[in-house]
C-alpha positions in Angstrom: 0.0 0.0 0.0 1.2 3.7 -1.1 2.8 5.7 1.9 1.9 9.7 1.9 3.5 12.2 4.0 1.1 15.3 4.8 1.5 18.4 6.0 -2.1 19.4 8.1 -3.8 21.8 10.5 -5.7 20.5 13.7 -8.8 21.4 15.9 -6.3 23.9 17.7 -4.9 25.6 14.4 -1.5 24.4 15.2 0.1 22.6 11.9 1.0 18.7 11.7 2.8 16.5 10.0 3.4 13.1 9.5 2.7 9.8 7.6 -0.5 7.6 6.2 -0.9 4.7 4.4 -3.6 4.6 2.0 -4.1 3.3 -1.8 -5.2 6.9 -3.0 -4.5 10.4 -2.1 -8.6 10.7 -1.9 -8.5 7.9 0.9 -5.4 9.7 2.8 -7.4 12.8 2.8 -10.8 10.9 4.2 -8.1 9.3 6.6 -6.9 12.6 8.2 -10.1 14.5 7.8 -11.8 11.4 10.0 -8.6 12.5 12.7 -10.2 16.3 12.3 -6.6 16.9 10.1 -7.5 19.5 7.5 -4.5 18.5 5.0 -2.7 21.3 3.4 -0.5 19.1 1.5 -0.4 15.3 0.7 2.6 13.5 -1.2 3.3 10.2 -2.3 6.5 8.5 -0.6 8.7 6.3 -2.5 11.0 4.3 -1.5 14.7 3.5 -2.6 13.8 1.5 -5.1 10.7 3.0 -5.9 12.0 5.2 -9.1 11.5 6.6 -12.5 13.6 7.4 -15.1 11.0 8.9 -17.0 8.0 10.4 -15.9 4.7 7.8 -16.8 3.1 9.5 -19.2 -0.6 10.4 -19.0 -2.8 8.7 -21.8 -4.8 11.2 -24.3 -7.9 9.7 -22.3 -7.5 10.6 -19.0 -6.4 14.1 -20.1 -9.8 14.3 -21.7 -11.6 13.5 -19.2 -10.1 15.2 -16.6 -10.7 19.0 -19.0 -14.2 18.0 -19.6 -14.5 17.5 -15.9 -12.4 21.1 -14.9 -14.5 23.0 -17.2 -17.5 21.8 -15.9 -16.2 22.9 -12.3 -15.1 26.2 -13.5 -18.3 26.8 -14.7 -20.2 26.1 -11.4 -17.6 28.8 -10.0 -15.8 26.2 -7.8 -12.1 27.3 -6.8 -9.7 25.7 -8.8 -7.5 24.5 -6.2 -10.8 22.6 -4.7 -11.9 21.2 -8.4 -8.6 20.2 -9.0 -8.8 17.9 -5.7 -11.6 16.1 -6.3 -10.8 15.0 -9.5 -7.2 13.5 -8.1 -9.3 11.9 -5.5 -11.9 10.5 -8.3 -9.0 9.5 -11.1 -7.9 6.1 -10.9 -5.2 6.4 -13.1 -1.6 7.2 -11.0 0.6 8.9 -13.1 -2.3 12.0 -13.7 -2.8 11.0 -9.9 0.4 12.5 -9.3 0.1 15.7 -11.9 -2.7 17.1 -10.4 -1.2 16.6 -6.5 2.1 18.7 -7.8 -0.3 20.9 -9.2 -2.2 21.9 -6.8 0.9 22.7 -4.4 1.5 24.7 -7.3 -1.8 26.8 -7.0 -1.7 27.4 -3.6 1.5 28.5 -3.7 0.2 31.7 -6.1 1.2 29.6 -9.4 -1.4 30.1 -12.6 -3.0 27.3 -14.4 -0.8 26.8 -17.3 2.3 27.6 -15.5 1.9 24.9 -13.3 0.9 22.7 -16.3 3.8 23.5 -17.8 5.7 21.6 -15.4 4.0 18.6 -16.3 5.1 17.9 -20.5 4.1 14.0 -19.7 0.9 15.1 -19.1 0.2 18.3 -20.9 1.5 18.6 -24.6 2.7 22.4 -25.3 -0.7 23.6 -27.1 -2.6 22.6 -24.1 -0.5 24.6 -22.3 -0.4 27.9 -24.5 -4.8 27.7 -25.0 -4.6 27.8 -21.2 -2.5 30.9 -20.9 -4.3 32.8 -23.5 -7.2 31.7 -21.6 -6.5 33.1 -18.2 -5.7 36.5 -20.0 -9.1 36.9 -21.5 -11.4 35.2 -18.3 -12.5 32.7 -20.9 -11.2 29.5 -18.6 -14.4 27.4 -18.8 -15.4 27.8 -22.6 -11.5 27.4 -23.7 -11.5 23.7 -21.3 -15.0 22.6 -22.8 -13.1 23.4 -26.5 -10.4 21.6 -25.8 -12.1 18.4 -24.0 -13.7 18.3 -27.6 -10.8 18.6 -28.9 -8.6 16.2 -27.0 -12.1 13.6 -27.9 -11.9 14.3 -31.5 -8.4 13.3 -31.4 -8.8 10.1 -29.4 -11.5 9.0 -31.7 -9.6 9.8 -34.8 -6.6 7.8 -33.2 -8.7 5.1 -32.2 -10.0 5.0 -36.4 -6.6 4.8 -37.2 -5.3 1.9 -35.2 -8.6 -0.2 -35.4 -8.1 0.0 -39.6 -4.5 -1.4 -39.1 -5.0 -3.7 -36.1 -7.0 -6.4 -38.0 -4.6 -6.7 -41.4 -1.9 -6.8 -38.2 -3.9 -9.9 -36.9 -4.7 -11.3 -40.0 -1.0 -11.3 -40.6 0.4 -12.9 -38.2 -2.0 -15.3 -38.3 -0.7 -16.1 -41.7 2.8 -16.0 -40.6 1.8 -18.4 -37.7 0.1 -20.7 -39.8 3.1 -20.9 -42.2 5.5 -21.6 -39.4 3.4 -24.5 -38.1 3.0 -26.6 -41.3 6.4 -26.1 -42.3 7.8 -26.2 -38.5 6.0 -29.1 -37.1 3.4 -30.6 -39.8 5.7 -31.1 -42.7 8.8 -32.6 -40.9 6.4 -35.8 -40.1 6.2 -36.5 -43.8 9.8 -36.3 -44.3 10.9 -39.5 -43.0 8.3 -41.1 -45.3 9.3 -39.2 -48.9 12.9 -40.3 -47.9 12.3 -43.9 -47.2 9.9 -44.4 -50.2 12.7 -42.7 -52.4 9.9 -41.0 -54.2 9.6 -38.9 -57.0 7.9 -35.5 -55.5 6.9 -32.6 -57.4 8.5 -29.2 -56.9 5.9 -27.8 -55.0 6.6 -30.4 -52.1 10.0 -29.8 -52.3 9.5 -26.3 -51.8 7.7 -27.0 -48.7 10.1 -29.4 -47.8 12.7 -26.7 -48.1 10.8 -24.6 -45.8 10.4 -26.9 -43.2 14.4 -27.1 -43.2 14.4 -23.5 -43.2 12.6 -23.6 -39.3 13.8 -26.2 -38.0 17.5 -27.1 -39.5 18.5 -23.8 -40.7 16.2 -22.1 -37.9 19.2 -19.2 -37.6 18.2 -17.9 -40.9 14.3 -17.0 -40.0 15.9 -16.2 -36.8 17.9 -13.5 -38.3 15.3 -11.8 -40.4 13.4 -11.5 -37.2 15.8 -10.1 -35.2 16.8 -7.9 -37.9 13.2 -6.2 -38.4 12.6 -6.2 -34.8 16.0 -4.2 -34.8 15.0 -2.2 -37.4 11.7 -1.1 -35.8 14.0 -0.2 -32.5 15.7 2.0 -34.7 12.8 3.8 -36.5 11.6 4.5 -33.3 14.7 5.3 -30.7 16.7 7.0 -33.4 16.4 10.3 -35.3 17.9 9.2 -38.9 15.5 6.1 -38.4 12.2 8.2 -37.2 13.3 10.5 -40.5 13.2 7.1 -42.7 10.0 6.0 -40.9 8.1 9.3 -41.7 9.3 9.3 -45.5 8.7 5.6 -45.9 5.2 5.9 -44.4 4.0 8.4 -46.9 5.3 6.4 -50.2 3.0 3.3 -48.9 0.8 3.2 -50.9 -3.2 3.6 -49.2 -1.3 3.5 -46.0 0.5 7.2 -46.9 -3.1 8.5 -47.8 -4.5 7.7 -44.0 -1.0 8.8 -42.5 -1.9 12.4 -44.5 -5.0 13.1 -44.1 -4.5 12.4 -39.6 -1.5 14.7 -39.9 -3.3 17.3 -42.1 -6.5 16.9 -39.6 -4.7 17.1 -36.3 -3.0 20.5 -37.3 -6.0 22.3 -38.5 -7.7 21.0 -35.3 -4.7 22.2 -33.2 -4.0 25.5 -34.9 -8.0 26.3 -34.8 -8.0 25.5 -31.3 -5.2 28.0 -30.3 -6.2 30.9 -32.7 -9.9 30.7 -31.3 -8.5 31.0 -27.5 -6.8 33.8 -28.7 -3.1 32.8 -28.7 -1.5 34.8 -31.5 -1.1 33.7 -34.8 3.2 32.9 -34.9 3.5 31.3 -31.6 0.4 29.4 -32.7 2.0 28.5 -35.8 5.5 27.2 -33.8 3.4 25.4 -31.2 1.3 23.1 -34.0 4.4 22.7 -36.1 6.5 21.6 -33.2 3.2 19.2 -32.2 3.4 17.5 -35.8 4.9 14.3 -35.3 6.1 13.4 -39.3 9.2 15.1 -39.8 8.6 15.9 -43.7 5.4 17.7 -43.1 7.5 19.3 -39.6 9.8 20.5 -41.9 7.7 22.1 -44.9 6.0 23.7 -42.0 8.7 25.5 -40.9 9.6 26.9 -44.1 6.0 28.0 -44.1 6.3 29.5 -41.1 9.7 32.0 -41.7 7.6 33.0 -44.4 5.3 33.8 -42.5 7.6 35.6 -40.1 8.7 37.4 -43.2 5.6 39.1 -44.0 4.4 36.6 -46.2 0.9 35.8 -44.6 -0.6 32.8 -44.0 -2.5 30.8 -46.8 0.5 31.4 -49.3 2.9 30.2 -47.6 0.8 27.0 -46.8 -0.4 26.6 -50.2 3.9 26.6 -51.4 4.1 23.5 -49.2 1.7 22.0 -51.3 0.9 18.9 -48.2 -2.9 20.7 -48.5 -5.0 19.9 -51.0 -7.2 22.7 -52.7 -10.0 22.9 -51.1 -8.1 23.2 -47.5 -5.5 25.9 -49.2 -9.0 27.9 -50.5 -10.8 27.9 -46.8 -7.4 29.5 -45.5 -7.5 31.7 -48.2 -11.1 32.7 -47.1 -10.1 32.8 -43.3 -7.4 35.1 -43.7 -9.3 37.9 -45.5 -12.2 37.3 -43.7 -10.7 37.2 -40.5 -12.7 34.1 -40.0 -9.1 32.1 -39.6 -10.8 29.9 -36.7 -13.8 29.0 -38.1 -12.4 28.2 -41.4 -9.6 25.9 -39.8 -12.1 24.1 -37.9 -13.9 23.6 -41.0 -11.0 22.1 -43.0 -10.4 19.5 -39.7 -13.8 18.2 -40.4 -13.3 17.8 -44.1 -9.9 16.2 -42.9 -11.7 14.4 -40.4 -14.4 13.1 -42.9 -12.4 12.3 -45.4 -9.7 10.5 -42.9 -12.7 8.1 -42.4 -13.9 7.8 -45.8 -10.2 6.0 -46.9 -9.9 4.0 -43.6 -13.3 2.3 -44.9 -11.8 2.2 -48.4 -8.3 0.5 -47.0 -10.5 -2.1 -44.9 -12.7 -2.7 -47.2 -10.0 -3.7 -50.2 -7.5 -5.4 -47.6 -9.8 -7.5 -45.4 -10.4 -10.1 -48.9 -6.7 -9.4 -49.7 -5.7 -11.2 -46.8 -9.0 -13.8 -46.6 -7.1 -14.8 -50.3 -3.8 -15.3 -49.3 -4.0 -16.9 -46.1 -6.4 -19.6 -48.6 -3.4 -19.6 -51.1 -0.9 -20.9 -49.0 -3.0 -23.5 -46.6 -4.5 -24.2 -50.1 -0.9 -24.7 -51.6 0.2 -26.8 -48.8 -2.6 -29.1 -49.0 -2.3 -29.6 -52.9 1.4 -30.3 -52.2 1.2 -33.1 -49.6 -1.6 -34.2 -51.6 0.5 -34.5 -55.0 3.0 -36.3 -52.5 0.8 -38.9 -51.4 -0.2 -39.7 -55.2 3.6 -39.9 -55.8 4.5 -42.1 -53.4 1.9 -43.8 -54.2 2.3 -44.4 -57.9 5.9 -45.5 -56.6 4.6 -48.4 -54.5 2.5 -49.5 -57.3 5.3 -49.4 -59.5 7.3 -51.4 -57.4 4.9 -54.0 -56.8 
């Protein structure tokens, strides 16, 4: 059970602290509040073994849930410092747990919102954190939370889109894979013994299987080295910089794959950029903040280019438009927006076109790939089955031979 130091004030005003054991920080503060402790501060103990080297972060989820909840708090007019504790007491998940603790130390030390957000990067990505600011400046706190809870939902769901088109090919995958492995790991090697003893003539596409079945079990190192070697590959796409570059180029040449990888990148910056130009934040630190957030390093860097011109006094459709990542009818509503001065409302509208058609080719892709892979798992069980079946006749026609 989780150890918490407090800090508290008693029935005679004088302060105390001390030590609790509890499974939440909500059930350490019922704990001391049952003593009559009013707690002033409660913090997790660890012990020497008990560390991070990286902070947890907190999922896209939980951060939703817990703006949707603020806002709604805010609204009622309920201090922030109090809001902020209930939800920590209500959250089961630890490492946001922990955020909103540190932040609320934070607040009662004279700290704002996003400052003590700031702190927290595992938790709070950097447009979050510049919506809030802008936020506090204009006394808009409640409306610019509800936007981005809707935001931050919008997001998950679009993520969630993504990964449920590419989970099931995944599956199906590897359950070809697996299937392959089996009849040539453990299936085929039973005939073996037979073909050899028989002497009989088989026809190539045994012997192919045959081949195969050496291939895991005799020459096992060779499958075993084209695994390791992707797995080591994927470690490098993902841990290194010159690999995340090749990832992000070699995601947008696939083909139907770079289509869905566009349109989430294309929808997830018009979403952020809207979102930080309708809570006021101004238009270049906007701009840096959604570039920086962009996490494909070509469109990062045609953004940037985009953005000095910017800087340079070139305004902001054209310089978009010379990236040329938008297609026309996006590069026309930013037109629109910037003469208009309508820039929100016209980004928001080019996230749901994004966002529509982002869902329109994930259909498309499953649509065409689920029979793609129905087909070729039934070619190769079919192909294995004709081979051991052409086997059979051949031995057999052998034996009658013989006889």
């Amino acid at each position: 059970m989780p150890k918490f130091s407090y800090a508290a004030i008693d029935a005679t005003g004088s302060s105390v602290e001390g030590f609790t054991k509890a499974d939440t920080v909500g059930q350490a503060r019922a704990h001391l509040l049952d003593q009559n402790l009013y707690p002033v501060k409660i913090e997790e103990k660890r012990g020497a073994m008990q560390f991070e080297l990286t902070k947890v972060k907190v999922k896209k989820k939980e951060l939703m849930h817990f703006t949707r909840q603020l806002a709604v708090f805010v609204k009622a007019g309920i201090p922030l410092t109090e809001a902020m504790e209930v939800i920590g007491d209500e959250t089961s998940d630890v490492a946001l747990q922990r955020t909103i603790t540190d932040m609320v130390e934070d607040l009662r030390n004279g700290g704002t919102l996003s400052g003590a957000a700031s702190k927290h990067p595992e938790a709070f990505p950097a447009y979050y954190i510049g919506i809030l600011g802008s936020a506090e400046l204009t006394g808009k706190l409640d409306q610019t939370l509800e936007s981005l809870a809707g935001y931050l939902e919008r997001e998950v769901e679009t993520r969630s889109k993504v990964v449920s088109a590419l989970s099931y090919p995944g599956v199906v995958m590897v359950m070809a894979v697996f299937t392959v492995a089996v009849l040539a790991g453990y299936v085929l090697p039973q005939f073996k013994p037979l073909f050899e003893e028989l002497n009989a003539d088989l026809p190539f596409a045994t012997r192919a299987l045959l081949f195969t079945a050496d291939l895991f079990t005799v020459m096992w190192y060779i499958p075993f080295g084209i695994l390791a070697s992707f797995i080591a590959s994927i470690v490098w796409m993902a841990k290194t910089e010159k690999g995340g570059i090749f990832k992000d180029k070699l995601l947008l040449k696939l083909p139907v794959i770079s289509g869905i990888v566009e349109y989430s990148i294309l929808e997830r910056f018009c979403r952020i950029l809207g979102a930080m130009v309708k809570a006021g934040v101004p238009l270049p630190d906007a701009m840096r903040t959604t570039t920086e957030a962009t996490n494909n390093s070509v469109f990062r860097a045609r953004l940037i280019e985009a953005q000095t011109e910017m800087m340079e006094g070139g305004g902001f459709a054209k310089p978009l438009a010379k990236t040329e990542l938008f297609p026309g009818a996006a590069r026309q509503m930013f037109k629109v927006g910037e003469e208009t001065g309508t820039l929100d409302s016209q980004l928001e509208v080019a996230a749901y076109y994004f966002d529509r058609e982002l869902e329109s080719r994930i259909k498309r892709f499953t649509t065409m790939f689920e029979p793609l892979m129905i087909v070729f798992v039934g070619v190769i069980v079919g192909f294995v089955a004709v081979a051991l079946v052409q086997a059979m006749y051949g031995v057999l026609d052998g034996v009658k031979q013989d006889i």
